[in-house]
N, C-alpha and C positions, 0 to 999 in steps of 0.2 A: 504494500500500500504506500504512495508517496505523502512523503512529513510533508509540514505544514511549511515548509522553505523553499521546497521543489512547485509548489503554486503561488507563492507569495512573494513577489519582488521586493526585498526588503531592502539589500544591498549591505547586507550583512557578510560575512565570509568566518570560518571557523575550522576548526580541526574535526576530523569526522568522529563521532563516538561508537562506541563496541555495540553499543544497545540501542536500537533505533527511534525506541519510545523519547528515552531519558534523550538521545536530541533533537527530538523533535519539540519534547518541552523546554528544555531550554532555550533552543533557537526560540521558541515562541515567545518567553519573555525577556528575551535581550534585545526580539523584534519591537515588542511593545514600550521597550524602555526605550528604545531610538525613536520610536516614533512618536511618543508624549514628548520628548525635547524638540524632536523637531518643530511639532505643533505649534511650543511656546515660543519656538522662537520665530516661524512665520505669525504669531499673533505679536511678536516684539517688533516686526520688521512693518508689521501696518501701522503699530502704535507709534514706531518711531517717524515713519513716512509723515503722519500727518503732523503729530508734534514740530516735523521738520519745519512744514508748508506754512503751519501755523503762525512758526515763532518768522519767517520771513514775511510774513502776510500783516502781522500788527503793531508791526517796528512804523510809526509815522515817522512822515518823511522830513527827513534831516536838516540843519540849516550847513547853508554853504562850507565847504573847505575852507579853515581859515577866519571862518564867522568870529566876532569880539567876544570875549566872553559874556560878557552880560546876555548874548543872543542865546550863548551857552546854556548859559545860569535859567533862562527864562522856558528854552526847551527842556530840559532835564527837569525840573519842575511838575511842569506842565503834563508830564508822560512817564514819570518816574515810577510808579504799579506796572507801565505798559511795557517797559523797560528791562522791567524784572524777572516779569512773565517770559519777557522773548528771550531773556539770556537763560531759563531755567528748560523753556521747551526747546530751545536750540542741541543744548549740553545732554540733556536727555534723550531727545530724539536721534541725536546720532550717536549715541552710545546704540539706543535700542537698532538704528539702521544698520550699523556697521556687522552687530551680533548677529542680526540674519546671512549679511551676505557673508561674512565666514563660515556661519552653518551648513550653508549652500556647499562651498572648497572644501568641508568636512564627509557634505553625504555625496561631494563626486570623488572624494577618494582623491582629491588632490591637492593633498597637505604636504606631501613628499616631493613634488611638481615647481618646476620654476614659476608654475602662476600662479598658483596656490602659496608661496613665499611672496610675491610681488605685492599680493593681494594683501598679505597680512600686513607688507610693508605700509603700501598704499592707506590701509585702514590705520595703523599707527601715525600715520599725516595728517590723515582727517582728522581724529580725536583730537592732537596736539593744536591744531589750527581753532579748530572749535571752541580748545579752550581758552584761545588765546580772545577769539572774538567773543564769549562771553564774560572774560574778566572787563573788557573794555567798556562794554555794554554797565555791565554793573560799576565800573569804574565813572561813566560818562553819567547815573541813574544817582550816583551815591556823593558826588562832589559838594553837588550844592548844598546840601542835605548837612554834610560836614561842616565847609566851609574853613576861610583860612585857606592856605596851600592849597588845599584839595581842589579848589576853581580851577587853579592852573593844570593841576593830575588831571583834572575832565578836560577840558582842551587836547591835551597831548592822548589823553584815550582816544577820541575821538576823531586824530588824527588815524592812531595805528588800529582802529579799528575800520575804519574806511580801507585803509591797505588789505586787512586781513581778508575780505569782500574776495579781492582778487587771488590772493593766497590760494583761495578753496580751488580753484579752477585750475591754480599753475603748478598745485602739488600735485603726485600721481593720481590719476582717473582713477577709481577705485573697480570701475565698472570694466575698464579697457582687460587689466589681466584676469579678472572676473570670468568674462566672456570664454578664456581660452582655456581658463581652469573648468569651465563647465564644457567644451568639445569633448565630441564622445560618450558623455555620462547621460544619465535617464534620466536623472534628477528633476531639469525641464526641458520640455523639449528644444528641438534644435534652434528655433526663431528667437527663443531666448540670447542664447550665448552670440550668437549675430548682430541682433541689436544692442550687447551689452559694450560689443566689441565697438560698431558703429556710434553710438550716444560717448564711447570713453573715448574715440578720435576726435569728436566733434568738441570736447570736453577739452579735449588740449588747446585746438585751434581756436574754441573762443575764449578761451585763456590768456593765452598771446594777443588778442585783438582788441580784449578788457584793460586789457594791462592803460594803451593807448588814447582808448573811448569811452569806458567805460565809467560813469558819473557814480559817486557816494550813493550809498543805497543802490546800486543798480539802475541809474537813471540814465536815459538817454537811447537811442540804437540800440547800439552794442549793447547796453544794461537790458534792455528788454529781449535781446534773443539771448539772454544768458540764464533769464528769468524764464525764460519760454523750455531753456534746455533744462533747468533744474526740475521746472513741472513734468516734462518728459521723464525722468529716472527718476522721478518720484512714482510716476505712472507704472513705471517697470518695476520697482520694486511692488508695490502694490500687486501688480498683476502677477509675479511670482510669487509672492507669500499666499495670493490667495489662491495661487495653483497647488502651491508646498500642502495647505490644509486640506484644500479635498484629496489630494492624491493618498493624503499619509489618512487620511479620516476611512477612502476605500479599505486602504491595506489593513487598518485594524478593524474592520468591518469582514474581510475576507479570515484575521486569523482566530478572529475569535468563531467564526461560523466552524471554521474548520476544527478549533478543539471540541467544539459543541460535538461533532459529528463524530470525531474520534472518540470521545466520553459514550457518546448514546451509544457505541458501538461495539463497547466495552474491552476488553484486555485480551488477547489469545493466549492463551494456553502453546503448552510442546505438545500434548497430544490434539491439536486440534480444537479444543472446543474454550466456550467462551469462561474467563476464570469467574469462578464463586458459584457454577452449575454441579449440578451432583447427579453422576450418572446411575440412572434407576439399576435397581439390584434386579437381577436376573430371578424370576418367579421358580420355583421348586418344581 
């Protein structure tokens, strides 16, 4: 009879056991234990996704590069709740973003792989940058509030937080070795790892092009198609994590049916018959 591994795509791998039962239950719950992580962490990957869109969507818009302080003093003020909010869902959201897409280089099985390193790399820049642009945030939220020196700290945040904007884009694409670490694997299908590849070239190129045109807050041209590319790989993550949940939601839909069925089926026996039966005594 085939275990419950030989129908279930789990993407598990293991050493074969003596006894067919005893691996087939264990594969079944090492499958179930890969697959409750994965889950949480495609629901980490939408949590962060929006958190991301969020904390970019309620940052009001900024006064000039360069503005006098008092202009400072008067915005910071004025949006200092809204301020706080955007550097908390910022910092959160790509923690919980980033935790998906290594999830992802984990169940293709390419953790050993130059993209699957590239990937971890790439994700190690984001975090770093992210926290750079919400200390700023909270830096620019928390000056006036101080007061004294700190006016001048919010100025100068407010400068390297306008740079950090562009940082995001000119550090590695996370998406670009993403893509390559996902060739081959089932994880999702093929159109994924294509367009992960396609959104992380485009990611560099308007990278370089922000650096140049690109206005504070993402204003301007260049700030709106850069705006238009983040909603894209937010898209894509979104549309992965919620591929990640059905597909993993089938499989433990497929292996629990299958212990059900091995249970109702009951145990075989070396002579043949089902164990805990009592063969009738031959009448006199």
């Amino acid at each position: 009879m085939p275990t419950v591994d030989e129908h279930t795509d789990t993407g598990l791998t293991g050493p074969p056991a003596t006894d067919g039962r005893t691996r087939s239950g264990a594969r079944s719950v090492a499958a179930s234990g890969e697959i409750a992580w994965a889950r949480w962490a495609a629901i980490g990957g939408i949590t962060g996704a929006l958190a991301l869109g969020a904390s970019f969507g309620i940052v009001p818009k900024p006064p000039a590069v360069g503005a006098p302080t008092a202009v400072m003093d008067a915005y910071a003020r004025a949006h200092h709740d809204v301020l706080l909010w955007a550097a908390w869902l910022e910092g959160s959201g790509t923690l919980l973003y980033v935790t998906f897409l290594l999830s992802l280089v984990h169940l293709a099985g390419a953790n050993r792989r130059l993209s699957g390193t590239l990937t971890l790399l790439a994700a190690a820049a984001v975090l770093g940058i992210s926290l750079v642009y919400d200390v700023c945030l909270i830096a620019i939220a928390q000056g006036p509030a101080l007061g004294g020196p700190q006016l001048t700290t919010s100025s100068i945040a407010y400068g390297i937080w306008a740079g950090s904007e562009h940082a995001f884009l000119t550090a590695p694409a996370i998406l670009l070795p993403l893509g390559f670490a996902l060739r081959g694997s089932t994880v999702l299908p093929r159109g994924f790892s294509k367009s992960a590849i396609a959104l992380g070239c485009i990611s560099e190129a308007l990278g370089l092009v922000g650096l140049f045109y690109a206005r504070p807050n993402n204003g301007g041209a260049a700030g709106n198609a850069i705006n238009v590319l983040v909603g894209a790989e937010v898209l894509w993550v979104l549309a992965a994590a919620g591929y990640t949940l059905r597909r993993h939601a089938r499989q433990q839909s497929e292996i629990t049916e299958l212990a059900s069925t091995r249970t109702g089926l009951g145990t075989s026996s070396p002579y043949g018959r089902t164990a805990g039966t009592t063969r009738p005594m031959p009448e006199p």
